[in-house]
C-alpha positions in Angstrom: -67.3 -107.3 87.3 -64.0 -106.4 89.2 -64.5 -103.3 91.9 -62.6 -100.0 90.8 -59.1 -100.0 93.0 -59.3 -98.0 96.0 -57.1 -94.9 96.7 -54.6 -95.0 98.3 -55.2 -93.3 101.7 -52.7 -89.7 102.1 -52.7 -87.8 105.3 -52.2 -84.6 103.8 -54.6 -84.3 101.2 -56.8 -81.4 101.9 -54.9 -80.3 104.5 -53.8 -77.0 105.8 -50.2 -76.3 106.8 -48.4 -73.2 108.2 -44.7 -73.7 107.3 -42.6 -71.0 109.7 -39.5 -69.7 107.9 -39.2 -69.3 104.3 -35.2 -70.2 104.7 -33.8 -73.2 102.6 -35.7 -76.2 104.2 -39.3 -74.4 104.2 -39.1 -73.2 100.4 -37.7 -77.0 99.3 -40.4 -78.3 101.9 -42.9 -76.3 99.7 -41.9 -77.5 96.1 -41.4 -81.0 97.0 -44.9 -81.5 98.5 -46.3 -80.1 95.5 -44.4 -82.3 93.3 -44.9 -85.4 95.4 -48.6 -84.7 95.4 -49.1 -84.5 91.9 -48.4 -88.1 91.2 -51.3 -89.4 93.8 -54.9 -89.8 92.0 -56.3 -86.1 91.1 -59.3 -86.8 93.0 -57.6 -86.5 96.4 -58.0 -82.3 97.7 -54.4 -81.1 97.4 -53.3 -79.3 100.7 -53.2 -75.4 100.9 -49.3 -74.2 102.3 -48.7 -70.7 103.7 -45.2 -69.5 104.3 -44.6 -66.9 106.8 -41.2 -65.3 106.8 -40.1 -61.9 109.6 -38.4 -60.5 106.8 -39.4 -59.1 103.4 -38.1 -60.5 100.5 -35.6 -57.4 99.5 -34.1 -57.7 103.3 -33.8 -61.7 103.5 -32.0 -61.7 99.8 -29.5 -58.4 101.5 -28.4 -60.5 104.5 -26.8 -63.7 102.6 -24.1 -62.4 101.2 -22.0 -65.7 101.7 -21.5 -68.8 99.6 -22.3 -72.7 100.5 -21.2 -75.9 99.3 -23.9 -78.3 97.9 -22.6 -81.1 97.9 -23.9 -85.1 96.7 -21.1 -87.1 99.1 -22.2 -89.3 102.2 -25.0 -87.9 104.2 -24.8 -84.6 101.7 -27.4 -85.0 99.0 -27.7 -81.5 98.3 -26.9 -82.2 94.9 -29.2 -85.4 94.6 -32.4 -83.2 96.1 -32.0 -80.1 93.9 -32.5 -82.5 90.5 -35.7 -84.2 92.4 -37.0 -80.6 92.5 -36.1 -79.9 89.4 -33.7 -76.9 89.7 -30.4 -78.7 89.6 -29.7 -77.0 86.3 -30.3 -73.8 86.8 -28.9 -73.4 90.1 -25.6 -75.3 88.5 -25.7 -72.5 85.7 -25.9 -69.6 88.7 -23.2 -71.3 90.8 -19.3 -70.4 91.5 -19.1 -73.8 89.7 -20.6 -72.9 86.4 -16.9 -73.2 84.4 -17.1 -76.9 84.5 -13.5 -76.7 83.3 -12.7 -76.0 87.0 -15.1 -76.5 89.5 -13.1 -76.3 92.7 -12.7 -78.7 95.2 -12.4 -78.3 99.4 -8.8 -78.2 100.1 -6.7 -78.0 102.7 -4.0 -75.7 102.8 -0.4 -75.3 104.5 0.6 -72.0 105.7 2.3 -71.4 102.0 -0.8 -72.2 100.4 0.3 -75.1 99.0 -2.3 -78.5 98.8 -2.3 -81.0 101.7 -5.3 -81.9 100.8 -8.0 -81.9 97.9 -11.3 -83.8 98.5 -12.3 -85.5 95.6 -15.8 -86.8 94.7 -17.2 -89.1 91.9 -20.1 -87.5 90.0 -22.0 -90.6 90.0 -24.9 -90.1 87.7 -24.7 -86.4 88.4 -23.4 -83.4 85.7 -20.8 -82.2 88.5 -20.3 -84.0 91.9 -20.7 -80.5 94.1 -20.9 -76.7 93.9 -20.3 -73.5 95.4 -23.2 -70.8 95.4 -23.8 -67.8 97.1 -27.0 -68.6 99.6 -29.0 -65.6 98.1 -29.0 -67.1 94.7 -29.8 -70.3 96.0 -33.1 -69.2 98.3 -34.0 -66.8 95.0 -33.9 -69.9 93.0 -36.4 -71.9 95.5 -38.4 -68.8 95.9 -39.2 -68.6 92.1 -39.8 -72.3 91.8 -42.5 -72.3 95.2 -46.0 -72.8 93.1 -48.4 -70.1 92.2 -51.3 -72.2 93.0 -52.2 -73.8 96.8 -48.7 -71.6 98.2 -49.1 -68.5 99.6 -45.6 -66.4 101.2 -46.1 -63.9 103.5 -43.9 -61.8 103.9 -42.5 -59.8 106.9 -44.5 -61.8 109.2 -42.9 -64.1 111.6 -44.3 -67.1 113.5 -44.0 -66.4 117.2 -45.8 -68.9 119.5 -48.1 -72.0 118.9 -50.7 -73.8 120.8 -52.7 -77.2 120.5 -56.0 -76.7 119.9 -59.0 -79.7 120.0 -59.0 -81.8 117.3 -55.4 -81.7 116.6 -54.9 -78.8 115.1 -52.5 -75.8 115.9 -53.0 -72.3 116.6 -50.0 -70.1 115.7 -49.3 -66.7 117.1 -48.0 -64.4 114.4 -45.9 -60.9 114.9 -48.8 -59.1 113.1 -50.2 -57.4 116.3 -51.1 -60.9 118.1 -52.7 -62.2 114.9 -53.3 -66.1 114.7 -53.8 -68.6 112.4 -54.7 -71.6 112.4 -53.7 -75.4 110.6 -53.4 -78.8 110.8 -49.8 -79.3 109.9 -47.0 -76.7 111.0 -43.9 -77.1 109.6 -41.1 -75.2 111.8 -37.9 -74.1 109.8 -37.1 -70.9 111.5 -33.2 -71.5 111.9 -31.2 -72.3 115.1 -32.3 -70.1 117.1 -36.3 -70.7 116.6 -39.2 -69.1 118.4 -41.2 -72.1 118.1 -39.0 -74.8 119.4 -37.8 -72.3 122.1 -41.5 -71.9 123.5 -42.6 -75.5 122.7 -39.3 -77.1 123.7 -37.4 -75.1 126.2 -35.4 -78.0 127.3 -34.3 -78.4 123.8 -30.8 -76.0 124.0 -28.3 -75.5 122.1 -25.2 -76.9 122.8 -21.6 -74.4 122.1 -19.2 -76.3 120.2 -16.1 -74.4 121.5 -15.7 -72.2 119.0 -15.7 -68.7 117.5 -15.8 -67.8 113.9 -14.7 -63.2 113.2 -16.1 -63.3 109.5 -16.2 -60.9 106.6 -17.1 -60.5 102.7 -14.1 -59.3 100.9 -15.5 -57.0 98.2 -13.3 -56.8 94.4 -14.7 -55.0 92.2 -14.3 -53.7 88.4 -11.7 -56.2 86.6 -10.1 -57.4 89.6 -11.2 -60.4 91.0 -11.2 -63.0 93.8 -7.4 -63.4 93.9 -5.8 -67.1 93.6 -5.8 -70.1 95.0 -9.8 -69.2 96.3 -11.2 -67.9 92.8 -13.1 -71.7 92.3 -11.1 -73.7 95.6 -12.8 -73.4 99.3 -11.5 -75.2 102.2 -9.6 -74.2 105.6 -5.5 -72.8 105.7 -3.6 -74.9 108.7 -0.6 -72.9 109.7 0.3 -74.3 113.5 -1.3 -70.9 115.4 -4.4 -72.1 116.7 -6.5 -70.5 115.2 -8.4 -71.4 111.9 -8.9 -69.4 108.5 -11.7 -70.7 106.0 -11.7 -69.1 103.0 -14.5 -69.6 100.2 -15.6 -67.5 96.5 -18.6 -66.2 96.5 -19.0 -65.4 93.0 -15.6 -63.8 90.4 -16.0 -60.6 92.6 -16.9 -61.3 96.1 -15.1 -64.2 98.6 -15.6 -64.7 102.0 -12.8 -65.5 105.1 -13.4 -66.2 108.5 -10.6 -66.2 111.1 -11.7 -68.7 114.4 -10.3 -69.7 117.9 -11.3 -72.1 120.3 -12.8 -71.2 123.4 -14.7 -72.4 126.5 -17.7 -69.8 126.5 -19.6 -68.1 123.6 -18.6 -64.5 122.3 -20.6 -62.1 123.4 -23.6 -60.8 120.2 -21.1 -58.4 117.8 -22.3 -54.8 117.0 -21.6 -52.5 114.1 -19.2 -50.2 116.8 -16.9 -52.7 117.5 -15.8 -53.0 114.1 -12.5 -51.5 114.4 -11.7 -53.6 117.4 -13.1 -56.7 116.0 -10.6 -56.2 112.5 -7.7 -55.2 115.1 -8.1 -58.4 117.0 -8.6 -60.3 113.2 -5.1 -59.2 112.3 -3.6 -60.6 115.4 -4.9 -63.4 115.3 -4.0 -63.7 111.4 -0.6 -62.4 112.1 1.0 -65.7 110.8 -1.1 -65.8 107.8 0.5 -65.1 104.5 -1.1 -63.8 101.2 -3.6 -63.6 100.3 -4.9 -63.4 103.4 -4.0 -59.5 103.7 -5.6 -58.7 100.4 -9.0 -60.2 101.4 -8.4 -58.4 105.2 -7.9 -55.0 103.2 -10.6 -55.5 100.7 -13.1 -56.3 103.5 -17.2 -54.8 103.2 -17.7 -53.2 106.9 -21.1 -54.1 106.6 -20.2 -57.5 106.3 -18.3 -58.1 109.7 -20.0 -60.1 112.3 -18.9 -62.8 115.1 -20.5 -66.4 115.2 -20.7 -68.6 117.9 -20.4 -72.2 116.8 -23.9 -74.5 118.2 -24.9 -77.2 117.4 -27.4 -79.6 118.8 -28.8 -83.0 118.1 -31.8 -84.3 116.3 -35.7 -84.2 117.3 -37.9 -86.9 117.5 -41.0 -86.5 116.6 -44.0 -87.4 118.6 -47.5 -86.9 116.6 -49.5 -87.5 119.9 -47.6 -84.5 121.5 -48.9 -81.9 118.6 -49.0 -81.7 114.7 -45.5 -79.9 114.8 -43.0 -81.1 112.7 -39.4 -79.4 112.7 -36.9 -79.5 109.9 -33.3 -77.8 108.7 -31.6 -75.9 111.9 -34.3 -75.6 114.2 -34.7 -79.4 114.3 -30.6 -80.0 114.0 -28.5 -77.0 114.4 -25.2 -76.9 112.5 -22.3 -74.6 112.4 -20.3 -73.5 109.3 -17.4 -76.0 110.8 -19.7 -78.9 109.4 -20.1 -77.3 106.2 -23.5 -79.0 105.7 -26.3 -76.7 106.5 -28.3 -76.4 103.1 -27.8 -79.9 102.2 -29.6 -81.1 105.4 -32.4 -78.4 105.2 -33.3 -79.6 100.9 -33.3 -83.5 102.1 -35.1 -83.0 105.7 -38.2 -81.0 103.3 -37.8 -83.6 100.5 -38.0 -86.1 102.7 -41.0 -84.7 105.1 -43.0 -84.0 101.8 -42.3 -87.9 100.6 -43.4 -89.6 104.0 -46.5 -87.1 104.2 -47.8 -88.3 100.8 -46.8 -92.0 101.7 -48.6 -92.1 104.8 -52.0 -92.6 106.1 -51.3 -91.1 109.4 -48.8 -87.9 110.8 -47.7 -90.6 113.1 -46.9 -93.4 110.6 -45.2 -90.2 108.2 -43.0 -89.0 111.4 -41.8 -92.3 112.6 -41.0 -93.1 108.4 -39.1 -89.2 108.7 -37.0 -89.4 111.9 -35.6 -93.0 110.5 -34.0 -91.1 107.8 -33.3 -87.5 109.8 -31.9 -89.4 113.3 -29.0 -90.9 111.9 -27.8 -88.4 109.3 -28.0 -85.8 111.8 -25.9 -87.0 114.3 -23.3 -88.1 112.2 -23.0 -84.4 110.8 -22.7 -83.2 114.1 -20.2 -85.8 114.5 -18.0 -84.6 111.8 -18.5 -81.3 112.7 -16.7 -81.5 115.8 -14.2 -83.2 114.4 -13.6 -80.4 111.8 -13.6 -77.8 114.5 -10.6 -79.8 116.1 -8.7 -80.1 112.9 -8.7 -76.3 111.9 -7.3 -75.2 115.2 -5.0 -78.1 115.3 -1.2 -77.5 116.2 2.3 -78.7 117.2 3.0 -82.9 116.7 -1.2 -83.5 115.8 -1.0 -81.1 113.2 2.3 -82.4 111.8 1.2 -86.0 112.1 -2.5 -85.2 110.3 -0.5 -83.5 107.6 1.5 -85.6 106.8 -1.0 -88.4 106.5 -3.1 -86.3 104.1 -0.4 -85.5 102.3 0.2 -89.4 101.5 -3.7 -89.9 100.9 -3.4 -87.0 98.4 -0.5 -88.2 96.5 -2.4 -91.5 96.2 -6.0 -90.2 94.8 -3.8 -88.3 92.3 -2.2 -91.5 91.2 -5.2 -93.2 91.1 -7.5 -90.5 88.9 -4.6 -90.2 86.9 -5.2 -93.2 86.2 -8.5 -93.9 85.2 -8.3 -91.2 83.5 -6.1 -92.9 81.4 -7.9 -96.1 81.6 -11.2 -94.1 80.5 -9.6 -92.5 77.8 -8.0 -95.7 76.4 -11.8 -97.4 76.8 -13.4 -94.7 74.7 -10.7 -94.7 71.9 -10.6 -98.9 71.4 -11.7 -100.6 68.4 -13.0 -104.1 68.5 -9.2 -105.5 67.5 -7.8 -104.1 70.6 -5.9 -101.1 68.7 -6.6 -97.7 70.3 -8.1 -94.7 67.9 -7.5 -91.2 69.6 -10.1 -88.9 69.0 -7.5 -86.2 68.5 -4.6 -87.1 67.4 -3.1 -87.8 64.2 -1.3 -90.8 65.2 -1.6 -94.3 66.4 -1.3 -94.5 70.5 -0.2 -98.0 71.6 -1.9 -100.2 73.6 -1.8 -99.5 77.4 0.2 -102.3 79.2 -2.0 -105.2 81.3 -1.2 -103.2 83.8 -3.5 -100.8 83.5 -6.4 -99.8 86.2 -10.0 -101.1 86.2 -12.0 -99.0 83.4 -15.5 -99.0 83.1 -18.4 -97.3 80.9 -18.5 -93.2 81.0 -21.3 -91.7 83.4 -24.5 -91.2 81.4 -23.8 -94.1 79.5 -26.3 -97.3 78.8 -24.9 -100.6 80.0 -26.0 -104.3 79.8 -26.9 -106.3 76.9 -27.2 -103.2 74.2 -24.3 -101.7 75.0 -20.9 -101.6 72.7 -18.9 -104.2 73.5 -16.2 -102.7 75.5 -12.1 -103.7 75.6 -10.9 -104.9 79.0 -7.4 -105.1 79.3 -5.8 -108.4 81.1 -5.1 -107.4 84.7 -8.9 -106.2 85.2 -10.5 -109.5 84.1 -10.4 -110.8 87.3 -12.1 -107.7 88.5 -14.8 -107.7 85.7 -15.5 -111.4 87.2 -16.0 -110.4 90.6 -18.3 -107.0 89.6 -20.4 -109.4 87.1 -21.1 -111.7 90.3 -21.5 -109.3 92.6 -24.5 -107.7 90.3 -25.6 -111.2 89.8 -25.8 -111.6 94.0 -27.1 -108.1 94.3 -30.1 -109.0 92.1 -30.9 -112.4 93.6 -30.2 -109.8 97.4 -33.3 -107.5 95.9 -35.7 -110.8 95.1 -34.9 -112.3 98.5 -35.7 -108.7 100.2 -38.8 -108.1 97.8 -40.4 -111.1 98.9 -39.4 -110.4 102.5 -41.2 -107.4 102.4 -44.1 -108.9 101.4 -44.0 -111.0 103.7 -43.4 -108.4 106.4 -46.2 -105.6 105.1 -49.0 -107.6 106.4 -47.9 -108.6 110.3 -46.9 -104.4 110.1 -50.2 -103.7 109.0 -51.7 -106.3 111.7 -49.7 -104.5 114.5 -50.9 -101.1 113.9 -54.5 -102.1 113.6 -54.0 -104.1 116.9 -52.5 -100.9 118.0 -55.4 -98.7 116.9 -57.9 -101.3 118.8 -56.5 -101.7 121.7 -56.6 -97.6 121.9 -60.6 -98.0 121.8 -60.9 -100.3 124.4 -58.4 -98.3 126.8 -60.8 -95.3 125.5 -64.0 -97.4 126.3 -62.6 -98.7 129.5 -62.3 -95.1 130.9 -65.4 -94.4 130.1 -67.1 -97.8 131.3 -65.2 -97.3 134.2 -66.2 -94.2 135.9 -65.7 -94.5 139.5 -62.6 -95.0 140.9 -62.9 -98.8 142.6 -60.2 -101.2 142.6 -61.9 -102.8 139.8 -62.0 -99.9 137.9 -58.4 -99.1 138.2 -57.6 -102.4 137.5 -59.3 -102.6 134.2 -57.3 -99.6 133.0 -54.3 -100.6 134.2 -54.6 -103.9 131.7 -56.1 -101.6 129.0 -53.3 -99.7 129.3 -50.5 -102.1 129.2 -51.7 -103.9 126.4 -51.7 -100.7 124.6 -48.3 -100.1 125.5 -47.6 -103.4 124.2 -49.5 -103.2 120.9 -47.6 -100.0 120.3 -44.5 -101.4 121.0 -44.9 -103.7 118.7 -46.1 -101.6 115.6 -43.2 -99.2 116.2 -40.7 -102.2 115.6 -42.0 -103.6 112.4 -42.5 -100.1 111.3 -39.1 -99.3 112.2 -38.0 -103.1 110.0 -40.1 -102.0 107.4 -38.2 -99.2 106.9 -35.2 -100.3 107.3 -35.5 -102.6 104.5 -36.9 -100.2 102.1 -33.8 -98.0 102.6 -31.6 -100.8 101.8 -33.5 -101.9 99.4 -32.9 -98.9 98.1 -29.4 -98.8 98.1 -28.9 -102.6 96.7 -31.2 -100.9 93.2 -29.1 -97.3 93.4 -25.5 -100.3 93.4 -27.4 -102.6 90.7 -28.0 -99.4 88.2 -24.7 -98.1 88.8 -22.8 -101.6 87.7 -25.6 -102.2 84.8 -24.2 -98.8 83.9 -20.3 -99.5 83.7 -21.6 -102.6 81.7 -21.4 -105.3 84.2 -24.8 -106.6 83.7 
C-alpha cells in the first residue's frame, strides 16, 4: 500500500509576524500571504499578521490627497499584482481611468502644451494597460480587502525599535508607552524614512538625488473641473527654464502640480508659515509657464503645499542569520516621484515576499528566492529615475536635441497603431473568401492592400487549433512563418529547461543539506574543542572553511535555480501570448 504524500514543508505556517506600516506594501503584503496560504494543505497552522500603523485610519486616508500611476510596463507590474490580489476591478472602476474611452497616457509636453511625447503601452492580457488613482482610494481599497480572520490593524501605534531575541525571534518596541511585542517574522514597510531600518541599519542612508519638488493640490469644485490637457493626461511640461513642472488629475475635481529645480543640497523641512513665500518663489520659478499652469497656481488648497526633497537609495539584501527582519516598499528601496514607480514596487515587493514565504522551507531559502527578484528591479528604477530627474530640468541644445528625437519616435508609434488598428479592424471584419464585412456600415469596404501591417487575434481571445481560422494578408506571411517557428522553438526551449531543472533540483538540494551538515560539525567542533590549543584552533579553522565552502556552493545553485524558473517563466508568459494571436 502506497504511503500518503508528505507535505510540503512552509516556513511560515503557524507563524507570527509583526508587519510595521500599514502603507501600500504592508496591506498588499497582508492579502497576498493570505491568498498564497490558502492553496497549501489545510492542515498546515496558518500564520497570525498584526499591522501596526502611527496613524489612525481617518488621519492616514486625510494625508494622500495625490494621485499615482499603476502601471503593467517593464519592471512596473502594478497592474499585474492588483489582479493576483483580486482587486484589479474595483480599483480600475475607482480610478482617474474609469472612462475607458480615454484613459490618459504620460506625456510630455512643450512649453505650448502641445505633445512631444505620449507613452504608449500594450494591454497585454490586461482590461487597460495602466491607471491613474488617487493613493487614498488605493490604500482604502487594500485596507477593505486585508482578512477579517488571522489580521489584526492597529491603529495609531507605530513600530519604533526592534531587538533579536534567542531563538530567532524579534522583539519590537512600539510608541504605546514602551510597549513590546513580540514575533518571529517582522515585516518593515514604514516608508523612506523608517525607524526600523534607521536603528537597525544606520549605515543604510539615503542618498539626495539633486532635486527639489514645491508641490500642491489644485482644488475645482462645483461643475468646473480639472481643466484640459490634464483632465485624464499626466506627465512633465519641458519649456527650456530649468526647472520642471509635473502635472497629474487626481480625480474630475482635484489635480496635482509640482514645480522642481535642481540643486546640490536638500531643502530645508517646509512649514505651514512659509506658505506665502513658498507660492511667491513657485511663481518665479513658473514665470515661463503658460496656461494652465496659472489656473492650477490660483486654484491651489493651502493645506496642500509642501516641499520634497528627492532620495533615493538602493536595494537591501537580506541576510536571515543577521535577524528575522525582512524590508519591503521604500524603506527597503526609496524612490522619488521623479521615478514615478513607488506603489508598483511596494504591491510586487509584498506579493512577492508572501510567494517565497510559502515556497520555502527556510527564511533563508525565502530571502535569497526574494532579493533575486527585488535586487535587480530596484536598481534599474533608481536608474531611470535619475535619468528622469535630468530630463525635466533639461535645457538649451540637450533639450532641443531630446525633443526632437521624441518627436520622431512619436510620429512613428502613431503610424504604427494607426495601423494595426487598421489591420485589427480588417481581421475582425473578414469572411473566409477574403471579402471584408464591417460591423457598421452599410457598405462593402475593400480589401486592404498586401501592404498591410502584421494583424493578430484581439486580447482575450482563444488561439491555437479551435480558433476561427483567421485572414492573413500577403506581406505578413512571412512573419506568420517566423512567429509559428518561434512558438515551435519556444516550446522545445521550455522541455529542454524543464528537464534541466530536474536535473538541477537534486545537486541544489544536495548542497544545502551539505551546507546544513557541515554547520553541525563547525557547531560540534566548538564544543569538542574547548581549550584554546593549536589543535583546537586548527580544527575550527577547517570546520569553518568547509562551511564557508558548502555555503558557497548552495547559494549558487540556489541563485541558478532561480534564475531558470524566472525565465522559465517568461518563455510560458511569450508561448501563451503567441498561442493567443493564433500562432500555435
Amino acid at each position: 500500500m502506497a504511503s500518503p504524500p508528505q507535505e510540503a514543508p512552509c516556513f511560515i505556517a503557524g507563524r507570527k509576524i509583526i508587519i510595521a506600516g500599514a502603507g501600500i506594501g504592508g496591506l498588499a503584503f497582508s492579502i497576498a500571504l493570505h491568498k498564497q496560504f490558502a492553496s497549501l494543505p489545510p492542515s498546515l497552522p496558518p500564520p497570525t499578521i498584526i499591522i501596526y500603523e502611527r496613524d489612525t485610519r481617518e488621519i492616514g486616508s486625510q494625508r494622500e490627497g495625490y494621485s499615482m500611476s499603476i502601471r503593467s510596463d517593464g519592471v512596473s507590474e502594478g497592474m499585474q499584482t492588483l489582479r493576483k490580489l483580486g482587486l484589479l476591478e474595483e480599483t480600475l472602476a475607482a480610478s482617474v481611468s474609469v472612462n475607458q474611452e480615454n484613459l490618459g497616457n504620460f506625456v510630455l509636453w512643450d512649453r505650448d502644451w502641445n505633445e512631444i511625447l505620449r507613452a504608449r503601452v500594450d494591454k497585454k492580457d490586461l482590461p487597460q494597460p495602466h491607471m491613474r488613482i488617487a493613493r487614498g482610494v488605493l490604500r482604502t481599497k487594500l485596507i477593505d480587502a486585508v482578512p477579517k480572520e488571522g489580521v489584526v490593524i492597529k491603529w495609531g501605534i507605530a513600530c519604533v525599535g526592534a531587538e533579536k531575541l534567542e531563538g530567532g525571534k524579534v522583539r519590537v518596541q512600539l510608541s504605546d508607552d514602551g510597549e513590546t511585542d513580540e514575533c518571529d517574522l517582522l515585516i518593515v514597510a514604514d516608508g523612506t524614512r523608517s525607524k526600523i531600518r534607521n536603528q537597525l541599519r544606520p549605515d543604510d542612508k539615503l542618498d539626495f538625488a539633486g532635486a527639489v519638488q514645491l508641490i500642491g493640490n489644485a482644488v475645482f469644485e462645483g461643475e468646473e473641473g480639472v481643466p484640459k490637457p490634464i483632465t485624464r493626461d499626466w506627465g512633465l511640461n519641458l519649456n527650456n527654464s530649468g526647472n520642471g513642472l509635473f502635472v497629474a488629475p487626481v480625480d474630475d475635481h482635484h489635480a496635482i502640480w509640482a514645480v522642481s529645480y535642481r540643486t546640490t543640497t536638500p531643502r530645508e523641512p517646509y512649514t505651514p508659515d512659509q506658505y506665502e513665500a513658498l507660492m511667491k518663489e513657485v511663481r518665479e520659478r513658473g514665470a515661463t509657464y503658460k496656461e494652465p499652469f496659472w489656473t492650477l497656481i490660483n486654484h491651489t488648497d493651502s493645506k496642500t503645499v509642501r516641499a520634497l526633497n528627492a532620495f533615493d537609495k538602493q536595494p537591501i539584501s537580506h541576510d536571515a542569520n543577521e535577524m528575522s527582519v525582512v524590508y519591503i516598499g521604500d524603506s527597503n528601496h526609496a524612490i522619488s516621484p521623479f521615478a514615478g514607480n513607488g506603489a508598483n514596487m511596494a504591491m510586487m515587493d509584498g506579493w512577492d515576499l508572501a510567494e517565497q514565504l510559502c515556497k520555502n522551507e527556510t527564511l533563508d531559502g525565502a530571502l535569497k528566492a526574494f532579493d533575486a527578484l527585488c535586487i535587480p528591479r530596484s536598481k534599474a528604477v533608481v536608474k531611470w529615475e535619475r535619468r528622469s530627474i535630468a530630463t525635466a530640468h533639461a535645457t538649451g541644445w540637450r533639450l532641443f536635441l531630446f525633443a526632437w528625437v521624441l518627436r520622431i519616435l512619436n510620429s512613428c508609434a502613431e503610424k504604427a497603431g494607426k495601423k494595426a488598428r487598421e489591420s485589427r479592424d480588417m481581421e475582425e471584419g473578414t469572411v473566409m473568401t477574403g471579402t471584408i464585412t464591417p460591423a457598421t456600415a452599410t457598405i462593402n469596404t475593400p480589401a486592404p492592400a498586401a501592404t498591410a501591417t502584421e494583424t493578430r487575434v484581439e486580447d482575450g481571445e482563444e488561439g491555437g487549433a479551435d480558433a476561427p481560422p483567421v485572414y492573413r494578408p500577403e506581406a505578413t506571411k512571412e512573419a506568420d512563418a517566423q512567429k509559428r517557428k518561434r512558438y515551435r522553438d519556444l516550446i522545445a526551449g521550455v522541455a529542454c529547461l524543464k528537464e534541466s531543472q530536474e536535473e538541477d533540483n537534486p545537486r541544489a538540494d544536495e548542497a544545502h543539506l551539505s551546507w546544513r551538515e557541515k554547520n553541525l560539525e563547525l557547531d560540534k567542533a566548538r564544543k569538542a574543542c574547548g581549550n584554546n590549543s593549536a589543535d583546537s584552533r586548527k580544527e575550527i579553522n577547517r570546520a569553518e572553511k568547509e562551511l564557508e565552502k558548502a555555503k558557497q556552493e548552495s547559494d549558487e545553485l540556489s541563485c541558478a535555480r532561480e534564475r531558470k524558473r524566472l525565465k522559465l517563466r517568461r518563455l510560458e508568459m511569450e508561448i501563451k501570448a503567441l498561442k493567443r494571436q493564433g500562432y500555435a
